[in-house]
C-alpha positions as CSV (number, residue, x, y, z in Angstrom):
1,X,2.9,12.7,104.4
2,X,5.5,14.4,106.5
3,X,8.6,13.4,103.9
4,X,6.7,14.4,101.5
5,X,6.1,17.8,102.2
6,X,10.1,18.0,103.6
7,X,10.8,16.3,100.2
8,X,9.5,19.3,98.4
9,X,10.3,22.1,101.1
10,X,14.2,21.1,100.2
11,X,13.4,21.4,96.4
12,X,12.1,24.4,96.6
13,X,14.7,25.4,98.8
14,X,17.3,24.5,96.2
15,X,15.6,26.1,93.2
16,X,15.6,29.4,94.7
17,X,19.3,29.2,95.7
18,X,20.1,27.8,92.2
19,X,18.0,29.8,89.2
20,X,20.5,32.2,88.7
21,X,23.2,29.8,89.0
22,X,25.1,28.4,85.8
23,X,25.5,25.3,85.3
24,X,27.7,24.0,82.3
25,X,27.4,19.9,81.6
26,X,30.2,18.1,80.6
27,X,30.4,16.7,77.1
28,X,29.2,13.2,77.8
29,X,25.9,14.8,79.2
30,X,25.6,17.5,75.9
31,X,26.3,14.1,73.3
32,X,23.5,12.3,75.1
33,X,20.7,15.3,75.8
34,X,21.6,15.9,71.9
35,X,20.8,12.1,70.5
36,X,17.8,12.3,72.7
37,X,16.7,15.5,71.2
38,X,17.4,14.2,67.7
39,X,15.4,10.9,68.1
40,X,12.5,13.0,69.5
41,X,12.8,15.2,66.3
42,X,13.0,12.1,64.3
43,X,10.0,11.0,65.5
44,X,8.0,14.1,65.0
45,X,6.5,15.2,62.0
46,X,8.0,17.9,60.8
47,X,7.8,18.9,56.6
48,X,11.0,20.5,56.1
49,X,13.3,17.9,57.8
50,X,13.5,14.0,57.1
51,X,11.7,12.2,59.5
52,X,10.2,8.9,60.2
53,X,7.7,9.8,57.9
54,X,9.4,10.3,54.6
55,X,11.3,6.8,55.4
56,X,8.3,4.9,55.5
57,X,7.6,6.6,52.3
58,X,11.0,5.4,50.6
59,X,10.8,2.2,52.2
60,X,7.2,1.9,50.7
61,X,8.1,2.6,47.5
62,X,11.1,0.7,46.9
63,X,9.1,-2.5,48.2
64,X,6.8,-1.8,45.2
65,X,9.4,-1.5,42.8
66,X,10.7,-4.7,43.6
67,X,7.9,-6.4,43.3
68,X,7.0,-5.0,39.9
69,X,10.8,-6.2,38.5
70,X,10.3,-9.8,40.1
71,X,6.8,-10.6,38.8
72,X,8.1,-9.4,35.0
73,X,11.1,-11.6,35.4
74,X,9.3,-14.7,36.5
75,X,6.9,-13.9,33.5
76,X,9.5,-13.6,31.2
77,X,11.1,-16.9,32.4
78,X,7.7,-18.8,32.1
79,X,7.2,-16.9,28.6
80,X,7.7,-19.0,25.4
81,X,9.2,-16.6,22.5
82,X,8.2,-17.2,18.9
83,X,10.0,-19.6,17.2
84,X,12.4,-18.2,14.3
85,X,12.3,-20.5,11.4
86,X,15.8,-21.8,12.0
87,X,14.6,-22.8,15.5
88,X,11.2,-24.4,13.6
89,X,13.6,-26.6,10.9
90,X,15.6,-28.0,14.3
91,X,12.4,-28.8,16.1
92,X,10.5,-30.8,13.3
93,X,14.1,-32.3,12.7
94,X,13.8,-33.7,16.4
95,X,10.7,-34.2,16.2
96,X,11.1,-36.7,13.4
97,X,14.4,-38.3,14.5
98,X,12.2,-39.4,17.8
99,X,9.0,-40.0,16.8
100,X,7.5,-43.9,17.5
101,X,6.5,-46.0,14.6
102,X,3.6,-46.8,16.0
103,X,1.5,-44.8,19.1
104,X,0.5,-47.3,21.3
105,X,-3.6,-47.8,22.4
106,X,-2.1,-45.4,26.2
107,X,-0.3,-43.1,23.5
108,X,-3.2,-42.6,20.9
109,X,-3.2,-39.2,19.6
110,X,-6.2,-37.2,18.8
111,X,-6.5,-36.6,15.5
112,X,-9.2,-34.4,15.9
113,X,-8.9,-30.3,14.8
114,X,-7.3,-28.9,17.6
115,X,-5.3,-25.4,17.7
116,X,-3.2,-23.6,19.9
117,X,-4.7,-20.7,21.3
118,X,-1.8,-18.1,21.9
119,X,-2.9,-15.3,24.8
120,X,-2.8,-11.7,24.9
121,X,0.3,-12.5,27.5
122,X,2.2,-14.8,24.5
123,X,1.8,-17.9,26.4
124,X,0.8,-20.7,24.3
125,X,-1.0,-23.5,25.1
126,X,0.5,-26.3,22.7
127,X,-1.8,-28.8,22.1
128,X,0.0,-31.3,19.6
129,X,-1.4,-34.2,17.0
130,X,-0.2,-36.4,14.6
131,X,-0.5,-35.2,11.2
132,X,-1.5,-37.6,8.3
133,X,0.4,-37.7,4.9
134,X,-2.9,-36.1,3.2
135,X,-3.3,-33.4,5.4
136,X,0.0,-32.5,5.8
137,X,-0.3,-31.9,1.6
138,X,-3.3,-29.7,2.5
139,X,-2.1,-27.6,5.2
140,X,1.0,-26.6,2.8
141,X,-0.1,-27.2,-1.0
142,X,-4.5,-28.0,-1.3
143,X,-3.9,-28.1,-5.3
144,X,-1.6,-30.9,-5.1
145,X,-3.2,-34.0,-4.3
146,X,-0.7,-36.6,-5.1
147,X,2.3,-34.9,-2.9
148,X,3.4,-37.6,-0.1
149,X,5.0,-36.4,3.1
150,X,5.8,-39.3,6.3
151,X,3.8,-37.9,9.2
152,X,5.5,-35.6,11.7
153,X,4.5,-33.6,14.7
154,X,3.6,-30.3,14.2
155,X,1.9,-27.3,16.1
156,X,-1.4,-26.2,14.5
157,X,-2.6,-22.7,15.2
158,X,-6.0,-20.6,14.9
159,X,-6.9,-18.2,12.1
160,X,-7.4,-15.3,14.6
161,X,-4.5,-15.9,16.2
162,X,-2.8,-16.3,13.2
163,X,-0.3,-12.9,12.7
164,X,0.0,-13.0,17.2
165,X,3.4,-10.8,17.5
166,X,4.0,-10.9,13.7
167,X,6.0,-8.2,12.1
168,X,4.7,-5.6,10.4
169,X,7.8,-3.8,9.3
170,X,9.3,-6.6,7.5
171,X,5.7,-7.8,6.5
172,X,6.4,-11.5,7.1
173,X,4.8,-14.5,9.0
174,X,5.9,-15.6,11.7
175,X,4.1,-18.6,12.7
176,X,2.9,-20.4,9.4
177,X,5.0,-24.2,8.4
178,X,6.8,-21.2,5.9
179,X,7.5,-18.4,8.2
180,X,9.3,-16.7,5.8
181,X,6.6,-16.5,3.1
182,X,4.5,-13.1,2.4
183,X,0.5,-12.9,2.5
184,X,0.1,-12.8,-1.4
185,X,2.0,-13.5,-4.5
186,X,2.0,-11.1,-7.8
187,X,2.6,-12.7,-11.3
188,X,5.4,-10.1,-12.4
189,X,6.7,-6.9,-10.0
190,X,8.5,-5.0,-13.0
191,X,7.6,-4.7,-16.3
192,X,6.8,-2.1,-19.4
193,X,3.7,-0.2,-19.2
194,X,1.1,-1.2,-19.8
195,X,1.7,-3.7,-17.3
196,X,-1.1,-6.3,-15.9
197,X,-0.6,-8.0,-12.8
198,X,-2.4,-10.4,-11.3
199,X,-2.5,-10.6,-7.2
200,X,-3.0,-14.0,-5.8
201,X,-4.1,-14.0,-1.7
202,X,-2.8,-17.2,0.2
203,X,-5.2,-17.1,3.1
204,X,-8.2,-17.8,3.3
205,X,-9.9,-17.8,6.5
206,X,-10.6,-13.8,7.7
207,X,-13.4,-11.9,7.6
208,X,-12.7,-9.3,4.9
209,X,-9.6,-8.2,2.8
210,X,-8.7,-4.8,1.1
211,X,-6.0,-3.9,-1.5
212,X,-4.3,-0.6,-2.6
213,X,-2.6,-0.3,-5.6
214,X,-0.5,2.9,-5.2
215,X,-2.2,4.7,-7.9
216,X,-5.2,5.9,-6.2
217,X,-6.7,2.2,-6.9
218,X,-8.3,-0.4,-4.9
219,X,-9.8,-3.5,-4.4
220,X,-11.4,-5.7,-2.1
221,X,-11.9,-8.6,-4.1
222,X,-9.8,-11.9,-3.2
223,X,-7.8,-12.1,-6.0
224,X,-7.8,-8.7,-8.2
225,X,-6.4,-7.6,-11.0
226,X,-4.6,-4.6,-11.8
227,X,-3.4,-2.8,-15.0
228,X,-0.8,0.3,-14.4
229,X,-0.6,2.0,-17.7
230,X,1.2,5.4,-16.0
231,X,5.0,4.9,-15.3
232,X,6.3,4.7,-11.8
233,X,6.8,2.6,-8.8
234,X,3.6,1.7,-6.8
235,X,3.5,0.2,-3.1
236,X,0.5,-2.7,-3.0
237,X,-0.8,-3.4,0.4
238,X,-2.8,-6.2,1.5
239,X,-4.7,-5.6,4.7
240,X,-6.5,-8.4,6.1
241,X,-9.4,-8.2,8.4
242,X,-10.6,-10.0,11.2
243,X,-13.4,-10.2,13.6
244,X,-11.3,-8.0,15.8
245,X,-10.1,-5.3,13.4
246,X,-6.7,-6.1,11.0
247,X,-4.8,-9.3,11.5
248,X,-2.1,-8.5,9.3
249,X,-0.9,-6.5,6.2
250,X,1.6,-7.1,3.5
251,X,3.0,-5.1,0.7
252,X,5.4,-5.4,-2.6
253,X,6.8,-2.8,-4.8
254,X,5.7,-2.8,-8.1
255,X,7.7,-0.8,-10.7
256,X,6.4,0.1,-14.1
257,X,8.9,1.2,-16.8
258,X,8.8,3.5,-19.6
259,X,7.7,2.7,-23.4
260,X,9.9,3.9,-26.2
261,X,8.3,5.4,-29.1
262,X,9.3,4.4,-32.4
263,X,9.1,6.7,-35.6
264,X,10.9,6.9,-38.8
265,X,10.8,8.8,-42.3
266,X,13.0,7.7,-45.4
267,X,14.0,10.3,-48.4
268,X,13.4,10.0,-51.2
269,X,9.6,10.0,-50.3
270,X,8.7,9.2,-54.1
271,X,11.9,6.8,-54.8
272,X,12.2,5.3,-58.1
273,X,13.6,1.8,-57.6
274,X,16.5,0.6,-58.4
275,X,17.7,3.6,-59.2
276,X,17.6,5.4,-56.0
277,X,19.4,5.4,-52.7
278,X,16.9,5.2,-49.6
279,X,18.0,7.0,-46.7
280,X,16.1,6.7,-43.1
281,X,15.6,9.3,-41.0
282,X,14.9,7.9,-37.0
283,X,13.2,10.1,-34.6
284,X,12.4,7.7,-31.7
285,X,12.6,8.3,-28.2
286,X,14.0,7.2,-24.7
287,X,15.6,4.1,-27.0
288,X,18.7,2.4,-26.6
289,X,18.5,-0.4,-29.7
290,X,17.1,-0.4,-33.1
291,X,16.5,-3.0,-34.8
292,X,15.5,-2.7,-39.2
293,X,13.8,-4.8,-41.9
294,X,13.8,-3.4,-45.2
295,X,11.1,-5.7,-46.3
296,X,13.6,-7.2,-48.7
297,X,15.2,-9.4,-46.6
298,X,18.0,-6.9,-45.3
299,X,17.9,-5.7,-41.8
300,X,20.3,-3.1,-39.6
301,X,20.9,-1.8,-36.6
302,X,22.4,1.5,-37.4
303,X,20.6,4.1,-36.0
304,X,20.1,6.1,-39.2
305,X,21.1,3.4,-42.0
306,X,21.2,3.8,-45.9
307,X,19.6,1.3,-47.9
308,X,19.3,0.7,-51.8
309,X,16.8,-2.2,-53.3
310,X,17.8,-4.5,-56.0
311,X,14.6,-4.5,-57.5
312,X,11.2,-2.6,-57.4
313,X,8.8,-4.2,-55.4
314,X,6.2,-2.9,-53.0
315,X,8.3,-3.3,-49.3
316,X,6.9,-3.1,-46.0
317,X,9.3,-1.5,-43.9
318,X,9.6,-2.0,-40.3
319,X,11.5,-0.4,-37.5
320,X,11.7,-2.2,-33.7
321,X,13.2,0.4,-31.2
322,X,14.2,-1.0,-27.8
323,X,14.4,1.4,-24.0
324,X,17.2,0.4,-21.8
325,X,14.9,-1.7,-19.6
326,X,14.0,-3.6,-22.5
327,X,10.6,-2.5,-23.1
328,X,9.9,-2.0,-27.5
329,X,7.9,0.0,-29.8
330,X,7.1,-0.6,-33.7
331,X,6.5,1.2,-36.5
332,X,5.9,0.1,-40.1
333,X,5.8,1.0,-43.5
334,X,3.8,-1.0,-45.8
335,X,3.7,-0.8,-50.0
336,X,6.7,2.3,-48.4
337,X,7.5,2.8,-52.6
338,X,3.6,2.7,-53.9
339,X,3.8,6.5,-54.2
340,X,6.3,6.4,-57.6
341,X,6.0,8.9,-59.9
342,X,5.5,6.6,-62.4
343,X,2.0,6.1,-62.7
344,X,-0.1,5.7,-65.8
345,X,-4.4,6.3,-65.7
346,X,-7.1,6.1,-67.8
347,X,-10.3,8.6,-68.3
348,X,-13.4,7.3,-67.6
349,X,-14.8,8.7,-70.8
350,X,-14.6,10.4,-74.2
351,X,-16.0,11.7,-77.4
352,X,-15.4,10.0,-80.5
353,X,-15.5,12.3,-83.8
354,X,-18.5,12.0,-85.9
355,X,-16.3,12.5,-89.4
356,X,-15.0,9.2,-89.1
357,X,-12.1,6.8,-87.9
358,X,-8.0,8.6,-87.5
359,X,-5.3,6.7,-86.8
360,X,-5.7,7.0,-83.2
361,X,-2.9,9.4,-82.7
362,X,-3.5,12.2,-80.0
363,X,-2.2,15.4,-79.5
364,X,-3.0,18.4,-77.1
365,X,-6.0,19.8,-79.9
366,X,-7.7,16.4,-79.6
367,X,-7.2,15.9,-76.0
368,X,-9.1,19.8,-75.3
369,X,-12.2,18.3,-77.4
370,X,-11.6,14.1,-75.7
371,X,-11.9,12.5,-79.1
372,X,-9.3,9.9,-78.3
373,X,-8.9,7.1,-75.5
374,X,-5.4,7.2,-74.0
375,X,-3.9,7.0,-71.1
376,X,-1.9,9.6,-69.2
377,X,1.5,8.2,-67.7
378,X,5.2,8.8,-67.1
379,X,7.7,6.5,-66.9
380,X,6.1,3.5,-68.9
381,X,8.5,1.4,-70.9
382,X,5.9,-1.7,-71.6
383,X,2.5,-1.2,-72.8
384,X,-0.6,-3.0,-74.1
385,X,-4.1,-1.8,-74.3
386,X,-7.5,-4.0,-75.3
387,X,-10.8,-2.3,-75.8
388,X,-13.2,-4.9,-74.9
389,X,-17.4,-5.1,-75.5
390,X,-19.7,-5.5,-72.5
391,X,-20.1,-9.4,-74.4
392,X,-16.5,-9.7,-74.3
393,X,-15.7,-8.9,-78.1
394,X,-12.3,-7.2,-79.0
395,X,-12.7,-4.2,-79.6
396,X,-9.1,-2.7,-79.9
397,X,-5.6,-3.3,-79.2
398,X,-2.6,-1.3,-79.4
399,X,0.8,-1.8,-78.2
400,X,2.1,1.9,-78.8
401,X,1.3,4.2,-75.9
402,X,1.3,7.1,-78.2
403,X,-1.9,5.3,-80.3
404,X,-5.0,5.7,-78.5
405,X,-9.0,4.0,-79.4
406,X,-11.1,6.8,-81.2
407,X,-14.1,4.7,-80.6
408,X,-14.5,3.1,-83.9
409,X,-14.9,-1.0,-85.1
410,X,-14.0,-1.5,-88.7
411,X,-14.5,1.7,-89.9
412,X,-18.0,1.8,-88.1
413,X,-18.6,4.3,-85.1
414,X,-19.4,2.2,-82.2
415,X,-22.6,2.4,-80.5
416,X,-22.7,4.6,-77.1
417,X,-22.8,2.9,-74.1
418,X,-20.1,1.4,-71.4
419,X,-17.0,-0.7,-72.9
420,X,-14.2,-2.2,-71.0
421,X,-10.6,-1.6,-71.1
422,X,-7.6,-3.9,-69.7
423,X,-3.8,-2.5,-70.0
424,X,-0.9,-4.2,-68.9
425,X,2.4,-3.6,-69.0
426,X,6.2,-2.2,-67.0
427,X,7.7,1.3,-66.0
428,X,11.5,2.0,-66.7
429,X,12.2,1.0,-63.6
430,X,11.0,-2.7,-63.6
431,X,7.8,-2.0,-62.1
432,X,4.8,-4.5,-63.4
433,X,1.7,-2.9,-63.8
434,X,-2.0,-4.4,-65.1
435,X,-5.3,-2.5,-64.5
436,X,-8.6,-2.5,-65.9
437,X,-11.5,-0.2,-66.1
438,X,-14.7,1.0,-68.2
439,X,-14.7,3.9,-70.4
440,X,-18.0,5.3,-71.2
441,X,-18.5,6.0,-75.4
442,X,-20.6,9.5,-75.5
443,X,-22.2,10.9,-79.0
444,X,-21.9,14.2,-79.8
């Protein structure tokens, strides 16, 4: 107890003697007193300094991160990628080369349905199974029945599971025995307008299906249907639905071209054949090619040909006209020459005079009061007229165009009534002609 209070007597003896004393440490003592310091500061909290604090932060952190990285790489290792269909063709190729003749009764194969069933992670769970020849024919083709394939070892796969990572920019499949192949097939993708298409889809197991045609149309029958009659290019989706929502969707361009329109007029309008020249006139539009039948058995393909007949005859003329995407229009012509201007007609009655029988002879004076049946014509170089009864009794005949009937029968007036007339005969220009009619026999 005594030390003890010597012990501090001499401390406090010193402290007086030494507080206004300065004391300067050497270096070694200032580096120490400083790490000491700095590890005490390290260890304290303090927000605008790094401290142990934030470095259990970083630490933290970059513990996570790594974490994260392995567990992606160890699922990427474990995760089997979709097979491209070069990769497909080399595995059935092995598969083949080392499959057994013969399973034995430890190696039997369930032939049973079974599927892969791919999860939301892409890991597949491959269950395999020996295929027979018949239904490996109706996994790829169901209308052939007679197609024979040796058995191989394939992997089958789920509807709903079907389109699992497949592609929808280049709107392929991805796992089907033809990876390559799209969901639907159209019967033509270009053509003229109007142009009808018919749309085939290949699947059938999905819940619903919908189809749009580009043109405002759509569809959700199986297998539609579609006529474009506007030109253009359309885009046809196929969406197919699921019990989850859409599987898959496919599309195809279709393009519809342009239709020509073909029209012609020839000159002269009222030609008088052989004599004249025939000369065509084309006004068709967005064509390329003509092609021309005269009706005669001449054809062209001038675009505005000249064409002169052997012979009158009543021709059907026809022009084909042809766009550059090959797409046609026609026009004809028919009995083009019927509007001659040779004609010859008959009234269909007349007056005959009461002071007895003339020669039959006609001029304007006779015409104003009708006593005379004759014809009125131009261009007739043959001519023959009967005058027949309503028994059939010959009436008149005259072979002189000028020399008309003035209704009388050996020297007796005929009764009124209805009588029949038959002419026959040729204009100048070759032209046959033979009509018949009734001309009615009025009493003044």
């Amino acid at each position: 107890m005594k030390a003890k209070k010597q012990d501090r007597g001499l401390r406090e003896l010193f402290r007086s003697k030494l507080e206004n004393a300065e004391i300067i440490p050497d270096v070694q003592v200032s580096t120490k007193l400083m790490r000491k310091l700095a590890r005490k500061e390290f260890i304290r909290f303090n927000a605008a300094r790094f401290n142990i604090y934030y470095l259990g932060a970083i630490m933290v952190a970059g513990i996570t991160a790594a974490l994260i990285l392995f567990s992606e790489s160890a699922d990427n290792e474990k995760r089997v990628p979709l097979r491209t269909p070069e990769e497909i063709d080399k595995y059935e190729s092995s598969v083949k080369t080392n499959l057994p003749d013969s399973p034995s009764p430890k190696q039997k194969t369930d032939t049973s349905n079974k599927n892969i069933f791919v999860s939301d992670e892409n890991k597949p769970v491959i269950e395999k199974k020996i295929v027979t020849d018949r239904e490996t024919d109706q996994n790829i083709n169901p209308e052939k029945n007679n197609y024979v394939q040796p058995s191989v070892v394939i992997d089958s796969f789920t509807e709903k599971r079907l389109f699992a990572n497949s592609s929808l920019v280049n709107n392929k499949l991805q796992v089907r025995l033809n990876p390559d192949e799209l969901l639907f097939e159209s019967s033509v993708t270009k053509g003229c307008m109007p142009l009808k298409v018919q749309f085939i889809n290949k699947l059938t197991d999905y819940d619903s299906c919908q189809w749009t045609f580009g043109d405002g149309g759509s569809s959700v029958n199986k297998n539609p249907e579609w006529i474009f009659d506007v030109e253009g290019e359309y885009k046809v989706i196929l969406k197919v639905f699921g019990p989850n929502g859409l599987l898959a969707t496919s599309s195809v361009m279709v393009t519809v071209y342009p239709k020509p329109s073909s029209r012609f007029e020839f000159f002269p309008s009222k030609a008088v054949l052989p004599d004249d020249e025939i000369s065509f006139q084309n006004y068709s539009a967005e064509a390329v090619k003509f092609f021309w039948n005269f009706g005669d058995g001449s054809t062209s393909e001038l675009f505005e040909p000249v064409h002169r007949y052997s012979k009158f005859g009543n021709y059907n003329i026809r022009l084909v006209v042809y766009s550059e995407y090959g797409c046609s229009d026609s026009i004809a012509v028919l009995n083009a020459f019927s509007g001659s201007e040779y004609f010859i007609e008959f009234p269909n009655a007349f007056i005959p005079n009461q002071n007895g029988p003339s020669d039959g002879s006609y001029s304007s004076k006779s015409d104003e009061s009708a006593q005379v049946f004759h014809p009125a014509f131009s261009g007739v170089s043959d001519y023959q007229l009967k005058i027949f009864s309503k028994l059939g009794v010959l009436l008149f005949e005259s072979r002189d165009i000028n020399t008309g009937w003035d209704g009388y029968f050996k020297g007796q007036l005929s009764n009124p009534g209805v009588y029949i007339w038959k002419v026959r005969g040729a204009f100048i220009n070759g032209e046959p002609f033979i009509k018949m009619g009734d001309v009615t026999l009025i009493k003044n």
